[in-house]
Structure formats: C-alpha cells, structure tokens
N, C-alpha and C positions, 0 to 999 in steps of 0.2 A: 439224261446225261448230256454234258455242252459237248458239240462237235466238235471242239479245239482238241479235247480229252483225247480222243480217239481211243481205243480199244484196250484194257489192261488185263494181260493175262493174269488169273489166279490162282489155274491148276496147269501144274506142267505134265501132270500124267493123266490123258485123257482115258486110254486104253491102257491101262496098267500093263494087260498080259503081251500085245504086240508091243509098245513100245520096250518092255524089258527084255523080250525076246531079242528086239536089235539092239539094244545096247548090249545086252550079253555077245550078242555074235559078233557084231563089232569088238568089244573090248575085248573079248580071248583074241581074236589076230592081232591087232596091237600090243595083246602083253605079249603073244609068240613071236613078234616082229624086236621087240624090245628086248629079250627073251635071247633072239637070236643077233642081233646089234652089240649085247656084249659080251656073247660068247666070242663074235667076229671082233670085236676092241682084243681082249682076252689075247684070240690066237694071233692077233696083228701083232703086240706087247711083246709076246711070247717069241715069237719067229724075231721080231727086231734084235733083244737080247741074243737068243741063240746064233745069230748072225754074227750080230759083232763080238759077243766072245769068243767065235770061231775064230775071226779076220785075226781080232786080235791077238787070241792064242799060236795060231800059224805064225803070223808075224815076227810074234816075241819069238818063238823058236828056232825061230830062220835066223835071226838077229844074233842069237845067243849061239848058237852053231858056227855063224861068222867070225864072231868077237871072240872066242873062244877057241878056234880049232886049233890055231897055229902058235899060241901063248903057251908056253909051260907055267909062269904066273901071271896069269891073269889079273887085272884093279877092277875088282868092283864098286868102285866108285864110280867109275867111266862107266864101267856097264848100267849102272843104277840112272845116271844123270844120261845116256843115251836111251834108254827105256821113257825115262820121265819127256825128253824130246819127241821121242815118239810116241807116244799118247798126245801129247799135246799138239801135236800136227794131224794125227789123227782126227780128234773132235770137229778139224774143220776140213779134211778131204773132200774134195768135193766127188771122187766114184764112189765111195764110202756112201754119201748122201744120195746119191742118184741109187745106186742099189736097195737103196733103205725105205726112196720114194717110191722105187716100181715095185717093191714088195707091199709097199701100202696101196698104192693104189691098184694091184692086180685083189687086196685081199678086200679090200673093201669097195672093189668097182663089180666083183663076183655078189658079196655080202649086196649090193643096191640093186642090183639085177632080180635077185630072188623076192626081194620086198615089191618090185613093182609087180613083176609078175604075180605074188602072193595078192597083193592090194586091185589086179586089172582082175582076178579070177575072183575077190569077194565083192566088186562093183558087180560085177557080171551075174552073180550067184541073188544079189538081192534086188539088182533092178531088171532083174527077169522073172520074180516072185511078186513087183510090183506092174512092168510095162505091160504082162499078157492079161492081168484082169483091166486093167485102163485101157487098154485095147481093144476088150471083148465090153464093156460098157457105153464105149463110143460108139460103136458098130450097133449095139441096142437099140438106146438114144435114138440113132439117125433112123432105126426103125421104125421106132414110136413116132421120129417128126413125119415120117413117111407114110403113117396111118397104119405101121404093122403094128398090134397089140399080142401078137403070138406067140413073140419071139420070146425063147427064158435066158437066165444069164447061166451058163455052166463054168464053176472054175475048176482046177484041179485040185488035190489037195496037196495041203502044203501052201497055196497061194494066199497072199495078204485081200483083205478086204469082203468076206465071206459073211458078214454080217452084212453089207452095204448090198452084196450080189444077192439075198435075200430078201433084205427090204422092200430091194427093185422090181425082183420078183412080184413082190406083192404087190406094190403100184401100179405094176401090167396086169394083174390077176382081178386085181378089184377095177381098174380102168376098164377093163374090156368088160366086167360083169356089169359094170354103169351103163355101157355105153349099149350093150344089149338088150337092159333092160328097157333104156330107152327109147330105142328100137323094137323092143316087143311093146310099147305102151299103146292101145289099144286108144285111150281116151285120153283129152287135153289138162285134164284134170288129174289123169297118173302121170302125165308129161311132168306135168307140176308141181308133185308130189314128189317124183325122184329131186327133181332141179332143187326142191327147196334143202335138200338134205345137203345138197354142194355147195360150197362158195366160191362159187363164180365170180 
C-alpha cells in the first residue's frame, strides 16, 4: 500500500453490538429532545395566538363599549373603519411585541435548559461507562511496566470494553506463566526452548 494512500476505512461497524447500543441510546434522547422541541414550538404557537386574541378581544370590547354607549344611532361604518385602525396599529405595537418576545423567550429559554441538562446527564451517563474501564487499564498497564504480572482487570457490568479487559487478562496470565517458566528452567537448553516459542 503507497504511504500517500493512508488508511481507508471499509467497515464502519466494527463491534456491531456496542456500536448500535450507542447509537440507539443516543438516538432515543435526540428524538425525545426533538420530540420535546416541538411540543415546546407547539405550546410557544399556541400561547402567542391565545394572547393576542385576548388583547385583541378585550380591546375591541372596550372600543365598542366607548363608541357605543352614548349614541342612540350608532354609524357603523366609523365603527368598522375604527376597528380596521386599530388592528392595523396593532400588528406594529411595540408592548404588544415585547410581551410576545418574553413569552417566547421564557418558553423556550425553560425548553433549552432542559435539553442541556438532558444532553450534560447522557455525556455523563456514557463517558463514565467508558472513563472507569480506561482508567482501570491504565492503572494495569503501569503495572505490567512496573514488573507486577498479578494484577487482573475487573469491570463492572454494564461497562464498555469487556472483551479488551479479558484479553488483557490473558496477556498477564500467559506473561507471567512464560516468564515463570522461565524462571523454573533448569537447563540453557529449556531457556531456549521456551525463548524460541517467543518473538522477541
């Protein structure tokens, strides 16, 4: 292979069964995140409408109660063309807008609070199912550079990499069974006999 090449993946599912376990548990929070995004659009929508048909309704009532009390005939024309006035000064009010902004932004500054905190508890949840075995392998490791061949790797269950904490096992299990044997060899000839088995 030319070095220029460099490395081209060909499988993307090494570990079929871990790797779809995270994507599963990833993907349900995301869809419940998304899930809950537009129920929170939904009731933002919702609340906007029922607000201003309120103002509105109050308004007109108030309006019509004015323009009306003290007429025995009443022009509704005027009434119609004061109405049509007032909607259309309405669309640009500015308390009107400012009420409509702090309604959106209390309902969806609550809505992005819960996503983090949902998203900081499944960081938490899966890089503490990876950090205590890479932690307890490190700690090994520095055993083995240390001359301890004793040491075994214990995870818990539920923990990623339990295949890898087994292996290891075994590279300590057969290390230390070489390195004894070695040690028990009697003759330069068994010395040489285990070594030829190794590639050193």
């Amino acid at each position: 292979m030319n070095a220029k090449q460099g490395f081209v993946r060909k499988h993307f599912f090494i570990d079929r069964k871990m790797q779809g376990r995270y994507m599963l548990t990833l993907l349900v929070p995301m869809l419940i995140l998304l899930l809950f995004f537009l129920v929170t659009l939904y009731y933002a929508s919702q609340s906007i409408v029922s607000t201003t048909t309120k103002i509105i309704k109050e308004d007109v009532e108030s309006k019509t109660e004015l323009m009306f009390q003290d007429q025995a005939n009443p022009a509704v024309e005027a009434y119609l063309a004061n109405i049509k006035n007032y909607l259309r000064e309405f669309s640009s009010d500015a308390k009107y807008r400012k009420a409509v902004l702090e309604r959106l932004l209390l309902i969806f500054g609550i809505g992005i609070l819960l996503i983090v905190v949902q998203i900081a508890l499944v960081t938490i949840f899966f890089s503490h199912k990876l950090a205590g075995p890479i932690f307890r392998f490190e700690k090994v490791c520095q055993g083995i550079i240390d001359g301890n061949y004793t040491e075994k790797i214990f995870l818990r269950k539920g923990d990623e990499m339990q295949n890898l904490a087994r292996l290891l096992n075994e590279v300590i299990r057969l290390s230390d069974e070489r390195l004894a044997a070695l040690r028990e060899a009697k003759t330069e000839e068994e010395k040489a006999r285990i070594l030829s088995g190794l590639k050193i």
